[in-house]
N, C-alpha and C positions, 0 to 999 in steps of 0.2 A: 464541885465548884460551878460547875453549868447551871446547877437550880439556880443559886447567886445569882449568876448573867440573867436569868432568866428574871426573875421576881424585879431585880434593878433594872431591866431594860421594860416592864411591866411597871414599873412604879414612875418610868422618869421620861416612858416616850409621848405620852400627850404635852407635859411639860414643857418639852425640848420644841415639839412640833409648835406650840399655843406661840414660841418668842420667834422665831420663825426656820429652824434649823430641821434636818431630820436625825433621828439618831439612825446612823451607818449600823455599830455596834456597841456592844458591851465585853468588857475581855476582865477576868477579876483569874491572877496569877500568882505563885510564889516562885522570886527570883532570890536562890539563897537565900538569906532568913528573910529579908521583906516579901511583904505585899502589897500586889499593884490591883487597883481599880480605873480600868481606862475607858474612858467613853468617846468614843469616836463621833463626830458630827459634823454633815455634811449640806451644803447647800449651794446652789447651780453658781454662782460667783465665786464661789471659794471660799478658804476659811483661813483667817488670820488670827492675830491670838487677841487680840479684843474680842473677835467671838468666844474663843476658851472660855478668856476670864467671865466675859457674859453668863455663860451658860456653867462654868462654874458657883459663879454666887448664886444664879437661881437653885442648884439642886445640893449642893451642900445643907441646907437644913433637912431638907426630906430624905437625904442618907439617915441625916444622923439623927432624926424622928425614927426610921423606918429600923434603923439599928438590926438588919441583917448580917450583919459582919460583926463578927465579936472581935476578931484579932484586929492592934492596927494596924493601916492599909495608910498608903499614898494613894491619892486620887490623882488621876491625868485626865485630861479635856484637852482631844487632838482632832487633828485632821484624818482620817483613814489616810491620807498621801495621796501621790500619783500612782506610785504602781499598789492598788489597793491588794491587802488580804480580801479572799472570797470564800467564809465559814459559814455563810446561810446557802437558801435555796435560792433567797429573794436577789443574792450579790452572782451567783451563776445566773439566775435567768435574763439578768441586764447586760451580760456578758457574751449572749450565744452567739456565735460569727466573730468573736473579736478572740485575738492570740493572749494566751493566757501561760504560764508557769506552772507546773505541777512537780513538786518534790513527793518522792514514795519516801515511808519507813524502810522499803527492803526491796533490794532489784527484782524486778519483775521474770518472765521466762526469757526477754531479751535480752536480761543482762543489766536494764537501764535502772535508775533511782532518779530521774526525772526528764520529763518533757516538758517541750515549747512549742507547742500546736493550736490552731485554731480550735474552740469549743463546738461542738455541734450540736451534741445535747447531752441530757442528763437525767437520771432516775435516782430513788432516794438508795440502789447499790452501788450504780454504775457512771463515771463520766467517760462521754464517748467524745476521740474528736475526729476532725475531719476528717485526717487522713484513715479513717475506720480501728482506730486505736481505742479499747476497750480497756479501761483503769477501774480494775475495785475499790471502791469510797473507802472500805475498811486500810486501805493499803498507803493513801494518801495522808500526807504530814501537814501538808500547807501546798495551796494555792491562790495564786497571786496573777495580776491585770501586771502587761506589760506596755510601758509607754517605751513607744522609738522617739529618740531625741533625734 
């Protein structure tokens, strides 16, 4: 499924950038029998859903030109939110010094299956945070931006 994101997030990010948006991400998933193709996009004012449908009607033909997906799929055009998911390198490195969410697949030696720690840095095995907390990337399920209301 990752190639998908990849070739769709390759075919539809100049696109998205030319009308004035950036693409966040791309997420193409099976929930029960469907399939979701979600394109997250994002821009310094926010995003309301006239953007969606915006940026909807512009890439629906060059999906279904580019006919990467054989099975059907529901397409979404969102906002990534406020407390964003962070699956690239590019969504931790705009993150470094700010408090983030880390959920593990499996407790760590401390026992834990997730933290709420400040970011400090990051390598493509390891996220480290501040308090000198060392998480195996392989070990992590999702990580997420956390907003204090």
């Amino acid at each position: 499924m990752a190639n998908i994101e990849e070739k769709v997030e390759n075919l539809l990010k100049e696109k998205i950038e030319k009308i004035g948006y950036e693409l966040y991400d791309v997420e193409y998933t099976k929930e029960g029998k469907d399939y979701f193709l979600r394109i997250f996009i994002d821009k310094p004012e926010g995003i309301y859903l006239n953007d969606c449908e915006k940026v909807n009607n512009e890439i629906t033909d060059l999906l279904d030109e580019a006919n990467y997906i054989k099975e059907a799929y529901f397409l979404e055009v969102s906002s990534p939110g406020i407390e964003r998911v962070l699956r690239k390198d590019k969504h931790l490195q705009q993150n470094i010094g700010k408090e983030i969410n880390i959920n593990l697949f499996k407790k760590d030696e401390n026992g834990q299956k997730q933290y709420q720690e400040i970011l400090k840095e990051f390598n493509e095995k390891e996220i480290i945070l501040e308090n000198g907390k060392v998480i195996d990337r392989n070990n992590i399920s999702q990580i997420k931006t956390i907003y204090n209301w």
